[in-house]
N, C-alpha and C positions, 0 to 999 in steps of 0.2 A: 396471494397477490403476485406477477410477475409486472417485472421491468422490461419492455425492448432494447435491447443493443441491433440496429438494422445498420448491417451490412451486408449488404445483397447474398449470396451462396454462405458467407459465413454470421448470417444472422444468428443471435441465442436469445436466452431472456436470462433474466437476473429474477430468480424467486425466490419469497419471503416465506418462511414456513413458521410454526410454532414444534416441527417435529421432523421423524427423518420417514414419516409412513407414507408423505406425499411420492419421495422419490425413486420407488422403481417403476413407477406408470409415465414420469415424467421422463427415463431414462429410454424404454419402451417407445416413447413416441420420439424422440430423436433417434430410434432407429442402432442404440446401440448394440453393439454384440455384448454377450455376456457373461465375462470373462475380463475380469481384471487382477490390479494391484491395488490398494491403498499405501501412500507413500505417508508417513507421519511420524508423531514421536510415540515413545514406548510409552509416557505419561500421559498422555492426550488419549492415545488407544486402551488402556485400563479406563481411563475417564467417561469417557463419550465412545469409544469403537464399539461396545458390544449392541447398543442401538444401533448402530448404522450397519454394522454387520448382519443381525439378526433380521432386517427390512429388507435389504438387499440377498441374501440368500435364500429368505422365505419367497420371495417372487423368481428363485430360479438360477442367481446368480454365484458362479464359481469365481472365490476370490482369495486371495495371497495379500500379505502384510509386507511391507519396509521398515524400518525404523530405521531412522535420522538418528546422529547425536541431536538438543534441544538449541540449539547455537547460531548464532550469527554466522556464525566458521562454516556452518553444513552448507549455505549458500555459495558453494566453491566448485569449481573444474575440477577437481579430486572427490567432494562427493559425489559429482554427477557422475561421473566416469564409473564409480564404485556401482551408483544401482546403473546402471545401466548395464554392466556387466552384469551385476545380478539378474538383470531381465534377460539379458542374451542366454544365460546359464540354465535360467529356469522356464522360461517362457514359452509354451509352443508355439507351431507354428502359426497359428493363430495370430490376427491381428490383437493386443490387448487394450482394455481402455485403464489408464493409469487414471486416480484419483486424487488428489492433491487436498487432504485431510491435514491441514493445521493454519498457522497463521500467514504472514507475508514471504517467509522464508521457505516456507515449504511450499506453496504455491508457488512461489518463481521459481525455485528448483524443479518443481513437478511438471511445471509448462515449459521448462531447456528443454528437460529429459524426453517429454513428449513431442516437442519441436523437432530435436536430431536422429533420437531412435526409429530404425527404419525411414528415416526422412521423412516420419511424421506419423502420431499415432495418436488417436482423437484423446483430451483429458476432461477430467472432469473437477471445478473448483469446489469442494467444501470448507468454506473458510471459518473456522472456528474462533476467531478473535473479532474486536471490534473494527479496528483496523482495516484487518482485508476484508470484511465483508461489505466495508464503505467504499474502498479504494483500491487496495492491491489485488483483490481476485478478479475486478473486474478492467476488460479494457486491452488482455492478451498480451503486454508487455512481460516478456519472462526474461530471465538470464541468471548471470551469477555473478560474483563481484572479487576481483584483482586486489594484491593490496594497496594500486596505486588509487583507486576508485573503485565506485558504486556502480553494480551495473554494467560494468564496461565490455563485459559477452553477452551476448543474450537474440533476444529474435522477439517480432511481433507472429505470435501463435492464438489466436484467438481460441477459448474455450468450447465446449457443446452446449454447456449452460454453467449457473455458478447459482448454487444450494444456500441459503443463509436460514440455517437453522437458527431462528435467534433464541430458542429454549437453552444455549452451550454457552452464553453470554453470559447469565448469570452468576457462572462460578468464575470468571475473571479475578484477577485479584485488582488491588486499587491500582494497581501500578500500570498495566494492559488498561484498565479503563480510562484512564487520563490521557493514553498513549494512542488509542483510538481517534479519543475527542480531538485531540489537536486535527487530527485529518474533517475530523467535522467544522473545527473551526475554518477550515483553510476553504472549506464550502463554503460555509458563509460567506467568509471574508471574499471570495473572488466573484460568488453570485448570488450569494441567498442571505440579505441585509435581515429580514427576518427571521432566519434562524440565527442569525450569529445574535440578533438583541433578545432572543430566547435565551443562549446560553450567558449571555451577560445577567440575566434577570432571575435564569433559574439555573446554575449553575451544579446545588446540589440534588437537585431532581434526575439532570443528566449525569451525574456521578452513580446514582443506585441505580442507574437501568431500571427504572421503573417502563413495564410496559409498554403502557402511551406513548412514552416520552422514546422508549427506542424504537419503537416503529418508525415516530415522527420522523427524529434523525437521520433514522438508515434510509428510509424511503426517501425522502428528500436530498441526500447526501447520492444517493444511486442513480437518482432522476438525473442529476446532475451529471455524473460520470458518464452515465448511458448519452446522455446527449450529444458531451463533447467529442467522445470516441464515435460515434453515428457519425459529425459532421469531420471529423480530423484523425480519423483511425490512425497514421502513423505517423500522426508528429510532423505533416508535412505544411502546415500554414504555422500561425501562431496559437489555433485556441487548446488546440492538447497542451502548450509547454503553460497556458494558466494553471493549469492542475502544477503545475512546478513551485509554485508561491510557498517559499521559505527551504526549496528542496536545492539551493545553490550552495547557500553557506551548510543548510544542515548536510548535507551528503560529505559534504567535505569534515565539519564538525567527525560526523562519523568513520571517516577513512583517517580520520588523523589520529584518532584514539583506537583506531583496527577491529570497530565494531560492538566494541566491550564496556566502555563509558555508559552511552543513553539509549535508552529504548529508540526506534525509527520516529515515531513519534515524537520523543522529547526533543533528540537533536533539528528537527523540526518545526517545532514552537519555536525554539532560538532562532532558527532560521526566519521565521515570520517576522520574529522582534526586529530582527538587523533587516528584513526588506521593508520594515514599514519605515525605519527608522529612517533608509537611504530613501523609499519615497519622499520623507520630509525634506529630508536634507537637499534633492533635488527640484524641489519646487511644486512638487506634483499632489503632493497629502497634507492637512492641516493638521499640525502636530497633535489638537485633542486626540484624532481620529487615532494616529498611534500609540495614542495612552489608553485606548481602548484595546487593542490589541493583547499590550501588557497586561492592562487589567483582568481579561478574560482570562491568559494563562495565569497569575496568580490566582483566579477563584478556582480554577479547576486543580491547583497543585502543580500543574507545569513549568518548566524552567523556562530564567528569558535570560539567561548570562551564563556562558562558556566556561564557569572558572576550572583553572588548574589544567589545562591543556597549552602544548605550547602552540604561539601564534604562528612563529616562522611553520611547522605540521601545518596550521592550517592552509597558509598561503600558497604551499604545493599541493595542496591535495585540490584547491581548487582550480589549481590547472589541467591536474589531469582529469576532472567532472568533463563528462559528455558535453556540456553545457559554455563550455570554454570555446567561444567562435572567433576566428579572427586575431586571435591573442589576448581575448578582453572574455570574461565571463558575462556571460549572458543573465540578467535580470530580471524577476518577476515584479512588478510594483503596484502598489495601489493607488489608485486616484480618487476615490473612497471606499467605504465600505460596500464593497459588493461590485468593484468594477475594477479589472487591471490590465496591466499593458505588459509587454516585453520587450525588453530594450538590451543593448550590449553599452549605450551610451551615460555610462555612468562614471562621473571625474572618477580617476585614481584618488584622489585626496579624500572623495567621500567615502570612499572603500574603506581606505586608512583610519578615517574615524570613525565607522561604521567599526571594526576588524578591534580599534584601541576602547571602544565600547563594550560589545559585546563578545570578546575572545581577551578580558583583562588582564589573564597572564604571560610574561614576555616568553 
């Protein structure tokens, strides 16, 4: 099955596979050279590399390995610098196509890397977690992240295509598969009322990755991404920054703790809780509908409360989020399940309570 992403010259698809035997015919017809790197971790690569390696060099392909540390940290100006000098070192002349083999962190590093090297060298996503294969590999948003924020270098580099082997899904541990679903929930929650009362309903169906049940998900979770990037590639009206829903406080959540606290995900779900929670508080959402919210991240195991972080950390770190316009942080909200808006026009006081809520320790 493939997904379109249409963007005129930089159009790709977003393909569903149960293996890696689909893609050197797929690589083939985008027209790549053959000749790369995979950029990944050393534990993923013993894991899963020796199929993907074995597919792609039986159809012809000459290929080189990277390893990353496994870290939040490797999403840095300092490791990019690191492989990319390693490509300058090793690399011939030859144009290469670099591979971006692991979850959201190495996919954003793999699309900088290929964004600035030589001013541009075509990549290719393998997203091996649940996460990026719903959200972060697809959509060409790459960079790396400051310690004052998330994100804060980066470039819109669209991919060739983005691989979702979901056979590598399997061996996730519980922690990676809750850390996904929040990104599924945030689908639902901003478009798709139906799968979010799916995961309300069947909560530990989508915890075992059964199957079905992750095709469902990822397919409908992609549809969605493909969409909004088709009609808003870089962010320039308002329907990309819905993909943001929960990603103000969380990003900050995560820059206040230096990355090391909550998976992308979990600081995320919090983030959900505290934008539904200002939905309410501004007039806009009926309090049940945010006790839904909560409810779903408790049945899947997700956090909806901050503790043990300090608040004042938070409150800088949300000035310096991209997302900070005007002087006022910019909002995702829901008006209900499956429909939101973005707004900068949210009292300070509800911040305040929103912040003395959900980030409870001083």
């Amino acid at each position: 099955m493939n997904i379109p992403v249409r963007l005129s010259e930089r159009s790709y698809a977003i393909h569903l596979e149960p293996s890696y035997r689909a893609l050197p015919a797929l690589l083939a017809r985008a027209q790549l050279p053959r000749h790369g790197w995979i950029i990944s971790h050393r534990r993923l690569l013993r894991q899963h590399g020796r199929e993907l390696l074995q597919s792609l060099r039986h159809a012809g392909w000459t290929l080189e390995t990277i390893s990353v540390p496994e870290s939040e940290s490797s999403k840095s100006l300092v490791t990019a610098q690191q492989v990319i000098q390693q490509l300058a070192r090793q690399a011939t002349m030859r144009i290469p196509v670099l591979f971006a083999f692991g979850g959201g962190v190495i996919g954003d590093l793999t699309g900088f890397v290929a964004a600035t090297y030589r001013r541009g060298v075509p990549y290719v996503q393998l997203p091996t977690t649940l996460l990026a294969q719903v959200d972060s590999a697809i959509g060409g948003k790459v960079g790396v992240d400051l310690p004052q924020g998330k994100n804060l270098v980066g470039a819109f580099y669209q991919p060739r295509l983005v691989y979702n082997n979901l056979s590598v899904l399997h061996t996730l541990p519980l922690r990676q598969r809750q850390s996904g679903l929040a990104e599924v929930i945030k689908y639902g929650a901003i478009a798709a009322p139906a799968m979010f009362h799916f995961l309300e309903r069947q909560p530990q169906d989508a915890l075992a990755l059964e199957d079905r049940v992750l095709r469902y998900l990822i397919e409908h979770s992609c549809r969605i991404k493909a969409h909004v990037v088709t009609r808003d590639e870089r962010e320039q009206g308002s329907l990309r920054a819905h993909l943001n829903f929960g990603h103000t406080l969380g990003h900050a959540l995560e820059a206040a703790t230096h990355y090391a606290r909550w998976t992308h995900g979990e600081a995320i779900a919090i983030g959900m809780c505290a934008a539904a929670f200002l939905s309410v508080q501004t007039g806009r959402l009926p309090a049940r509908e945010s006790a839904r919210i909560e409810q779903v991240m408790h049945a899947l195991g997700l956090p909806t409360r901050a503790h043990g972080v300090s608040r004042a950390a938070v409150q800088r770190a949300l000035r310096y989020d991209k997302k900070f316009i005007h002087g006022r942080p910019r909002w995702v909200l829901l008006t209900q399940i499956g429909k939101v808006i973005v707004t900068e026009q949210v009292p300070a006081v509800a911040v305040e309570a929103m912040l003395r809520r959900y980030v409870p320790s001083a």
